[in-house]
C-alpha positions in Angstrom: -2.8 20.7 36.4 -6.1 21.5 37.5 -8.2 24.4 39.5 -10.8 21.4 39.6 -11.7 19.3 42.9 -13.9 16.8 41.2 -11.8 16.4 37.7 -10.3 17.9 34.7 -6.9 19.2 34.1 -4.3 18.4 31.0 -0.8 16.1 31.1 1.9 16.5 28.4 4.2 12.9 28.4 7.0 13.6 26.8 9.3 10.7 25.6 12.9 9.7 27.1 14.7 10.5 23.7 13.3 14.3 24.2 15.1 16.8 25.9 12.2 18.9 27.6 11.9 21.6 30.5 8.6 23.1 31.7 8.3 27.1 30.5 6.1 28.3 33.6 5.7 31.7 32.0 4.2 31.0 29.5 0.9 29.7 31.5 -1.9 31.4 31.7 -4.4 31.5 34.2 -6.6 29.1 32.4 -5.9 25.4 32.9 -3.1 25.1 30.7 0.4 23.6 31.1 3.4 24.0 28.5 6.6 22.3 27.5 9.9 23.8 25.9 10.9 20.6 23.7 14.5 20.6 22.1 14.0 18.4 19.2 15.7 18.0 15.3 13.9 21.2 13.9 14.9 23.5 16.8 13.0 24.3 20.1 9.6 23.7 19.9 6.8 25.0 22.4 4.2 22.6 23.5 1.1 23.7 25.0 -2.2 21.7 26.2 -5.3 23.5 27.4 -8.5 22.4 28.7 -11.4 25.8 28.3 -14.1 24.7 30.1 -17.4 26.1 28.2 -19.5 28.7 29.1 -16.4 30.5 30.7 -15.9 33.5 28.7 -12.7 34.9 31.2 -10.6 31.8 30.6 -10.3 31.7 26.9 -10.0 35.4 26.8 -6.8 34.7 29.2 -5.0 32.1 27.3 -5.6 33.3 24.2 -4.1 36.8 25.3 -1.1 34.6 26.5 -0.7 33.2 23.5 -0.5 36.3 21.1 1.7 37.1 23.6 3.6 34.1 23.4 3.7 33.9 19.1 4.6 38.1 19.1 7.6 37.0 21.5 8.6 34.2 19.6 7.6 34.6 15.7 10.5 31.6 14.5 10.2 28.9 16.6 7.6 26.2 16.2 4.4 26.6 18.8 2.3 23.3 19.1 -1.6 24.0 20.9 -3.4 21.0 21.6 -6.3 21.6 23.7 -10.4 21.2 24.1 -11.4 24.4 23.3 -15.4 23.9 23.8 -15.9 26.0 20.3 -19.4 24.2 18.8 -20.5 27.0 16.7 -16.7 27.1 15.0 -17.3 24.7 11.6 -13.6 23.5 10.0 -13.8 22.8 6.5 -11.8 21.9 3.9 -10.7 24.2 1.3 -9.6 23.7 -2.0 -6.0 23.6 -1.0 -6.6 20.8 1.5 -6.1 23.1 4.3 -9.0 23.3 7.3 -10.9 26.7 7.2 -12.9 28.1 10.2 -16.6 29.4 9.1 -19.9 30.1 11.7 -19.4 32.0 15.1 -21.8 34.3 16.7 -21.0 34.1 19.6 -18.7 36.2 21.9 -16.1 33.5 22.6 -16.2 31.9 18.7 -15.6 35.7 17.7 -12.6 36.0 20.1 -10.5 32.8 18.9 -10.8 33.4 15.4 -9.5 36.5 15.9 -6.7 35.6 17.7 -6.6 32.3 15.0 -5.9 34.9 12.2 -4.0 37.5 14.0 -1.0 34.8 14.9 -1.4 33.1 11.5 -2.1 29.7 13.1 -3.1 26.5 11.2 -5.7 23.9 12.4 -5.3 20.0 11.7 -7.9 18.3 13.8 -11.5 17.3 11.1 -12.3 14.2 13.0 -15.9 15.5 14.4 -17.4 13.7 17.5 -21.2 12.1 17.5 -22.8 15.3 17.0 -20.5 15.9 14.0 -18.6 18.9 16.1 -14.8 19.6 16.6 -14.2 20.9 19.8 -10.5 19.5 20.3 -8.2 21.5 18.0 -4.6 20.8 17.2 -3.3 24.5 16.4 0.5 24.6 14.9 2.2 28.1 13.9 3.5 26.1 10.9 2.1 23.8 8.7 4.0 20.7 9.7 1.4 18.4 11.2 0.9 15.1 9.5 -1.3 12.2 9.4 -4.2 13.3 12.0 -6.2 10.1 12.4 -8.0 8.6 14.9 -6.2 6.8 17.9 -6.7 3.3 18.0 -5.2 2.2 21.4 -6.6 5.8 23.9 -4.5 5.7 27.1 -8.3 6.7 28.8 -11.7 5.8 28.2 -13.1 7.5 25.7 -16.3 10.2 25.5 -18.4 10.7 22.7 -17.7 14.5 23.0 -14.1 14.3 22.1 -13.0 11.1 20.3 -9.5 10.3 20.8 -6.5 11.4 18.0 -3.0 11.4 17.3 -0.7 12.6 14.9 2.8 13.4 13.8 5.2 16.5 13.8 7.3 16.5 11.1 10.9 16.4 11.7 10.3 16.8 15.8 11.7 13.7 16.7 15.7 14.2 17.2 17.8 12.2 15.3 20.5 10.5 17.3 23.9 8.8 16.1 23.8 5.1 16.1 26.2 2.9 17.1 27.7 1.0 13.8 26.6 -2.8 13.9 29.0 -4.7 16.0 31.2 -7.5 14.5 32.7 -10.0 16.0 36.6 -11.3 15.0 37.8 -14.8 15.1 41.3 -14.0 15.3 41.7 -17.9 16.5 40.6 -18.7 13.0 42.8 -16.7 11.0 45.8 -18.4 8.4 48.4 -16.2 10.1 51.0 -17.4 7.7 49.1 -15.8 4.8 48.5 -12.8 6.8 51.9 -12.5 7.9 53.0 -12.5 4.0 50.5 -10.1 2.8 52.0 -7.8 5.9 55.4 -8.0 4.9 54.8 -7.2 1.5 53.5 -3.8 2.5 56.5 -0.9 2.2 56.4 0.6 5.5 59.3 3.2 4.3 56.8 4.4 1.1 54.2 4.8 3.8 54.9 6.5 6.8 58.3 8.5 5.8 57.8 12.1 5.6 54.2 12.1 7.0 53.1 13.6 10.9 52.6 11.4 13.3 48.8 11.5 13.1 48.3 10.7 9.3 51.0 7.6 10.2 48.8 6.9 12.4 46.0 6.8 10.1 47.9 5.2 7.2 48.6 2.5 9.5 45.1 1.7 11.3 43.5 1.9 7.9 45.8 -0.5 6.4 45.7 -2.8 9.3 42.0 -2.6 9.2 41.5 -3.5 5.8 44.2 -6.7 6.4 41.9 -7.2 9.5 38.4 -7.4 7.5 40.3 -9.4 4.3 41.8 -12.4 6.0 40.1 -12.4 9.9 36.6 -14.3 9.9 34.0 -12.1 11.6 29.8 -12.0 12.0 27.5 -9.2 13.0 26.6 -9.8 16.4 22.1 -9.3 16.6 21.3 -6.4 18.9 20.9 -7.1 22.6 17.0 -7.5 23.5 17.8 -7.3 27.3 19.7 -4.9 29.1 23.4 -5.2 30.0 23.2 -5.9 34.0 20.3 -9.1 32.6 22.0 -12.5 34.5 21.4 -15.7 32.0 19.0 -16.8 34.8 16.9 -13.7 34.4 16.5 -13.8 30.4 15.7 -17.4 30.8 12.7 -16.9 33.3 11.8 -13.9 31.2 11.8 -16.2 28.2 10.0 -18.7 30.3 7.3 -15.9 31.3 6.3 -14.5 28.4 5.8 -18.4 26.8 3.5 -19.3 29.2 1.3 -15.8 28.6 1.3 -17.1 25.4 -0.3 -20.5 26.3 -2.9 -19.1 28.4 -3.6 -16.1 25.8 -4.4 -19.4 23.3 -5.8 -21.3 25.4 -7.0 -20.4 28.4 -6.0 -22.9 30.7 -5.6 -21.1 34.2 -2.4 -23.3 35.0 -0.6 -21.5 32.4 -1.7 -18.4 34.0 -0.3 -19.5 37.7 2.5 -20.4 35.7 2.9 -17.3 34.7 2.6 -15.4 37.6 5.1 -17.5 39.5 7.9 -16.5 36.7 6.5 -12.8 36.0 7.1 -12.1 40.3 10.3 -14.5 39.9 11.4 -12.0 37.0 10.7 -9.0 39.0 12.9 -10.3 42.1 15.7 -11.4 39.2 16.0 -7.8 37.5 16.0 -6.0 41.0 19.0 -8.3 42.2 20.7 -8.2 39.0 20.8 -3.9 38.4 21.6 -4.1 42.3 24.7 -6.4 41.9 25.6 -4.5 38.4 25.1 -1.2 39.9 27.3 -2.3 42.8 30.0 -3.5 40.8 30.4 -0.2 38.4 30.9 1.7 41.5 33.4 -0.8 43.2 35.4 -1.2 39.3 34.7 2.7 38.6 38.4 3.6 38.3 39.6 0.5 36.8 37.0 0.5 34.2 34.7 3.9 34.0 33.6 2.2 30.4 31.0 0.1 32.2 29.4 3.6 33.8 28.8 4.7 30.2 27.4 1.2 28.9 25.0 1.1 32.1 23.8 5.3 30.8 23.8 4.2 27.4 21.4 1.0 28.0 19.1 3.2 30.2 18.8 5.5 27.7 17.6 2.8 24.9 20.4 1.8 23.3 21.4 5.2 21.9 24.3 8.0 23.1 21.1 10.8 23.3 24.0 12.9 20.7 22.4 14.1 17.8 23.4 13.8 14.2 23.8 17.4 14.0 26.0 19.7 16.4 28.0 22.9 16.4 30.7 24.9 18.4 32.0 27.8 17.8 30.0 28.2 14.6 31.5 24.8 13.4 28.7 22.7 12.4 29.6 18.6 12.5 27.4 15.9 10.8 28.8 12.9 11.5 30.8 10.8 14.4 34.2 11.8 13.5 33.9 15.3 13.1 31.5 15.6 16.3 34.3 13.8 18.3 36.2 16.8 16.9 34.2 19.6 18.2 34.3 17.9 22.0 38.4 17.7 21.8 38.1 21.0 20.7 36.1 22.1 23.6 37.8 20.2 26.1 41.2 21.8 24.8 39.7 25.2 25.0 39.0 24.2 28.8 42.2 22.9 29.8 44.7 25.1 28.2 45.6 28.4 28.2 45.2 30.4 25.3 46.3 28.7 21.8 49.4 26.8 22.2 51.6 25.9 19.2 51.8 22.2 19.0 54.7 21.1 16.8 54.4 19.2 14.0 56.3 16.0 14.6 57.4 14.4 11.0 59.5 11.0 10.0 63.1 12.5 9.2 63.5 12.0 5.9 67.3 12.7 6.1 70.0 13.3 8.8 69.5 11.9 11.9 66.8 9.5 12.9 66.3 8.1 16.5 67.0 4.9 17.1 65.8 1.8 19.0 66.4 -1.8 19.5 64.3 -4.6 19.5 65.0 -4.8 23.2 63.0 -1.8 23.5 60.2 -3.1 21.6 59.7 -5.8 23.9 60.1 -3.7 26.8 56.8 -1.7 25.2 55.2 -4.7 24.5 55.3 -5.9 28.3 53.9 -2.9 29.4 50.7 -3.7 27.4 48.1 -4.8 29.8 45.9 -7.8 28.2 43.4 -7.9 29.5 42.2 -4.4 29.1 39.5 -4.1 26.9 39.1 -2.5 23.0 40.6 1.0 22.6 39.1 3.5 20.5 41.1 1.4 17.0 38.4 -1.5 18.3 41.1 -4.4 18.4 41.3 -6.5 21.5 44.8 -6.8 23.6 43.9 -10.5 24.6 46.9 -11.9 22.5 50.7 -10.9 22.7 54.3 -11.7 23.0 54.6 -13.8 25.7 51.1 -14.7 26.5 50.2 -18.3 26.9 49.8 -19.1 23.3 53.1 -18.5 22.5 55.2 -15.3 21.0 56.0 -13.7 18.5 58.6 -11.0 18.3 58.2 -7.8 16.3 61.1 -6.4 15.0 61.9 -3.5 13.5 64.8 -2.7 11.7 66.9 1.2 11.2 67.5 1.8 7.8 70.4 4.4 8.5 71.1 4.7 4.5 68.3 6.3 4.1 67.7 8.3 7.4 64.6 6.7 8.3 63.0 4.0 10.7 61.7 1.2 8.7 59.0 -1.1 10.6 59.2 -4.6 9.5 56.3 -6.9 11.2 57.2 -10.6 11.8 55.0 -12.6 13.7 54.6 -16.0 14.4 51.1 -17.7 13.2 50.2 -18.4 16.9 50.2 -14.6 17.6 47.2 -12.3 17.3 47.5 -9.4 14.5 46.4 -7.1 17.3 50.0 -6.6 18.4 50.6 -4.6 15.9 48.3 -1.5 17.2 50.1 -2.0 20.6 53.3 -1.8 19.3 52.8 1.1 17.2 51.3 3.2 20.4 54.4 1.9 22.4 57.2 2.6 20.4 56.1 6.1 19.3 57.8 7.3 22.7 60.7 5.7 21.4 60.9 7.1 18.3 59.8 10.6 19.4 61.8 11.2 23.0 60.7 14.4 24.3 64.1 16.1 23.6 63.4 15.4 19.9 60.6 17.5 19.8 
């Protein structure tokens, strides 16, 4: 913003992983602009200023706005970066390391360092311009500026009167939960006969009998798991370099592109620049057809497969799921995927249902009567499986079952009625996947727990 006709005026760019919102009153009449940042260490005000010199009224109005401003807000973290147009101001260092004001003497020098001490503000900026003054200042309420250097790569030209810097906040950028490295199984490599041994030796009474349904659950997927990553190949797949909606067509010409700047950054040869500019508007007519046809086709397969909405989100936003590492509700604080999960079932459930229903506790009969079921409604579960739906939330695929073209297996299991308790005994045939076994698990648990069991 800018009162200017002819010039001036101050920008803040704030980057994508940022949450930001412009905080109008806290502007002053001066040219000044500033930024409410949510970031890792809390929410953090950013304000630029331009004080044009010789203007005693302007800096007497922002720096009222800011005392304002630090009175009002005396915990949070406030950020000034400005030109301030202070000559007679000398920053030195002390012994501590820390910059000190000295000089003054004049009206508006007098006036900052007034203001300077009265919010308790700390100074970073000692790289002087070519008449060895500082006139842009980088102002923090708390000492957590780091590495103040000079900018090697300005975004404009530079002026001799205020040399271009950057610098760091400490602990300002968020932290965001990444996505665990992706592997890839090669369940048509696996020596199902040696799996299938290893699963049969496993006591499925000792481990699920007495337990609720969710740490069966658990028991299970963990010990299928750790089958899964024994005995199945698998490789890390490398991290995409091209977005999701990129055709094979487009990452070729991109490839193609960015060789031939190459060859003409070497050499010079202006073929390799026509070259270049061929592919680069090729490239630019590829990507716009390709996020059109993507685009189109999430919105035509949004009900059948709403997951490709939140890869297409997830892509535009980097790569990353914007949560942070760190959230609370309800003064429950979570650190970590699992737990963070937690707090949004637990929010969801506080939306949906009324008041704090009593959900019982559903455990394997350990004596007395058990329910039963036959192998014929085992199948009948397994049929209802649709293959070709994609990786559930236990991250095994449904490509292979019973039935399916490569041939079946049949899981059976088995009613152990001397001791009260279903007993599941896996048998599959080495030209079926190990992924059945999740499927039938999820199936069969309305079998073994009708609702009149409850």
């Amino acid at each position: 913003m800018s009162h200017k006709t002819d010039g001036g005026g101050v920008l803040i760019g704030v980057r994508k992983c940022l949450r930001a919102s412009p905080a109008p009153g806290f502007n002053s009449d001066a040219e000044d602009v500033c930024l409410s940042v949510e970031c890792a260490i809390g929410c953090v005000f950013v304000c630029c200023v331009y004080l044009p010199p010789g203007d005693p009224e302007s800096i007497s109005v922002f720096l009222r706005k800011m005392s304002s401003i630090r009175d009002a807000y005396p915990d949070n973290l406030i950020l000034i970066v400005g030109d301030f147009n202070l000559p007679n101001i000398v920053w030195y260092r002390w012994n501590d390391g820390n910059l000190v004001p000295s000089g003054g003497g004049d009206l508006r020098s007098g006036e900052f360092l007034e203001t300077y001490r009265y919010c308790n503000l700390w100074q970073f900026n000692d790289i002087s311009n070519d008449n060895l003054k500082i006139l842009d200042l980088i102002l923090s309420s708390t000492a957590c500026i780091q590495e103040v250097k000079s900018c090697p790569d300005p975004l404009v030209g530079l002026d001799r009167h205020h040399p271009a810097v950057e610098s760091l906040v400490d602990g300002a950028r968020p932290k965001e939960l990444r996505d665990d490295p992706t592997l890839k199984y090669f369940f048509n490599r696996v020596d199902y006969e040696t799996f299938n041994n290893v699963l049969l030796d496993h006591n499925w009474s000792d481990r699920l009998v007495g337990r609720s349904v969710d740490d069966a659950v658990s028991v299970f997927y963990s010990t299928i798991h750790d089958l899964i990553d024994a005995h199945v190949p698998h490789r890390q797949l490398p991290k995409r370099r091209f977005p999701i909606w990129y055709s094979a067509s487009t990452m070729r010409a991109i490839r193609e592109k960015l060789r031939f700047h190459r060859r003409w950054k070497i050499y010079g040869d202006r073929a390799d620049y026509l070259t270049f500019t061929i592919l680069h508007n090729r490239t630019k007519t590829l990507t716009k057809s390709d996020y059109d046809n993507y685009i189109k086709s999430i919105q035509s397969q949004l009900i059948e497969c709403p997951d490709r909405l939140w890869s297409c989100v997830k892509h535009r936003r980097g790569g990353c799921a914007g949560i942070p590492t760190t959230m609370k509700f309800c003064g429950v604080h979570a650190d970590n995927s699992q737990d963070i999960c937690s707090l949004f079932a637990l929010y969801f459930n506080s939306v949906f249902i009324d008041g704090n229903p009593s959900v019982p506790s559903r455990v394997m009969p350990i004596g007395g009567f058990a329910p039963w079921f036959g192998e014929e409604d085992v199948l009948c579960a397994l049929n209802k499986v649709d293959a070709k739906a994609g990786d559930g939330p236990d991250k095994l695929p449904g490509s292979n079952r019973p039935g399916s073209s490569r041939g079946g297996g049949t899981p059976q299991a088995q009613q152990d009625n001397s001791q009260g308790s279903t007993v599941f005994k896996n048998r599959f045939e080495p030209c079926v996947s190990a992924n059945v076994v999740n499927q039938k698990f999820a199936r069969i648990n309305d079998y073994i727990y009708p609702s009149w069991f409850i």
